[in-house]
N, C-alpha and C positions, 0 to 999 in steps of 0.2 A: 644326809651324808653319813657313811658308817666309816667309823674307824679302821685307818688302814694298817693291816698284817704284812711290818715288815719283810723281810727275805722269808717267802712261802718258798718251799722246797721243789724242786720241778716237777717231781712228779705230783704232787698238788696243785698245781696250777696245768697238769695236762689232765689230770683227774679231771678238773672244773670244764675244761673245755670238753670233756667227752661226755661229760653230763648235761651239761649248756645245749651240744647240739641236736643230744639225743634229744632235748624238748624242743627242738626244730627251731633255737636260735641260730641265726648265721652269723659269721665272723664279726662281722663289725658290731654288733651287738653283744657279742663274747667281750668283747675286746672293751667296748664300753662302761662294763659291767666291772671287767678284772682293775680298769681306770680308778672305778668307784671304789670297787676293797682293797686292791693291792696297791696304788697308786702309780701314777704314769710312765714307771720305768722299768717295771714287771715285765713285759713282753710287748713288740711291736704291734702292730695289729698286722703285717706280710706275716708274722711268726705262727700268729693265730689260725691265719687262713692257714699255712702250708699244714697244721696240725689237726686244722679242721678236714686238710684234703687229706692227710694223712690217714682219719677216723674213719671217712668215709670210703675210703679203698681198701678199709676192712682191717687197720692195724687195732689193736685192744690193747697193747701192753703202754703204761704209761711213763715207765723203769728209761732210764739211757739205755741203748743194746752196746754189747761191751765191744768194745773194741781192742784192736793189738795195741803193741806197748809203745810201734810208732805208728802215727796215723798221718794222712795228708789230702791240702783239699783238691780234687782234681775236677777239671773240668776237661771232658774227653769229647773230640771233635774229629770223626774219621770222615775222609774224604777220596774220590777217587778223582781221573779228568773227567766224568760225566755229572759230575756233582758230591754232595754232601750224603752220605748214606745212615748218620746216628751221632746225636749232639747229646750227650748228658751233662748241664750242669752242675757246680759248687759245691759238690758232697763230701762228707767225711766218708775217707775212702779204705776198706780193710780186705782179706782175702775173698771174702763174702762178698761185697759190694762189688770187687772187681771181676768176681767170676761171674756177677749179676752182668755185669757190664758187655761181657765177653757174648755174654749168651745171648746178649741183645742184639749186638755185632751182629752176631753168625746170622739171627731170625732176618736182621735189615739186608743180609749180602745176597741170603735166600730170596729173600721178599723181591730186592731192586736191583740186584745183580745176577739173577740167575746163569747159572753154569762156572761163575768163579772162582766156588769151593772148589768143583773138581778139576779146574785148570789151574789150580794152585793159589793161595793165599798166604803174604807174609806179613806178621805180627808184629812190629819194630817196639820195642818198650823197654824200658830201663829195670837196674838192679833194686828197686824199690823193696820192702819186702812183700807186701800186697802181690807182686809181680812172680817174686819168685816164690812163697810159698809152696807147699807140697799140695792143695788142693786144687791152685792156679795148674803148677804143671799136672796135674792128674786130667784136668778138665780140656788143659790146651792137647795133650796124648790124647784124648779121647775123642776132640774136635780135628786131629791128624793136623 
């Protein structure tokens, strides 16, 4: 048993896992591991996998990415009468994230709803600032 390193910083402990999996540990072996050094209330082991899925769909920064000064967590569910067209879960949500969001929309309306855009498409969403930003409306003028 090794002695455990109190409050390890986050980004040390994302450090660990992106080294961890580079040697082709998986989650639950990360997770086992950070149990042993850090002790059992360091990070879940869901927290591990989403960081480990995180690594592997190519992120390298192990920093917080910054966020605006208000943030909120949304869980975004668009739907038409034909069905569900784009579900994004529980994310901390900023200009960036929602214009991510958007963009995803437009590919799913394209993808399963073709000829919609051009028959018109309305956007209903609150005064959030995420919402109203200058890059949001730059992106939604640019989506018509």
């Amino acid at each position: 048993m090794y002695a455990a390193i109190n409050n390890p910083a986050s980004c040390e402990v994302r450090s660990v896992i992106r080294f961890l999996l580079a040697r082709n540990n998986n989650a639950a072996e990360i997770h086992r591991q950070f149990c042993e050094v850090y002790g059992p209330s360091v990070m879940s082991e869901s927290e591990v996998r989403q960081w480990c899925r995180l690594f592997k769909e190519g992120r390298t920064n192990v920093h917080d990415e910054e966020r605006s000064s208000r943030s909120c967590v949304m869980a975004t569910v668009v739907w038409d009468r034909k069905g569900i067209l784009l579900i994004d879960f529980g994310f901390t949500i900023n200009a960036d994230a929602y214009c991510e969001t958007v963009r995803k929309l437009r590919r799913a309306i394209q993808n399963k709803r073709r000829g919609m855009l051009s028959s018109g498409t309305v956007l209903l969403h609150d005064n959030a600032r995420p919402h109203t930003a200058a890059r949001t409306a730059q992106l939604l003028q640019q989506f018509r």
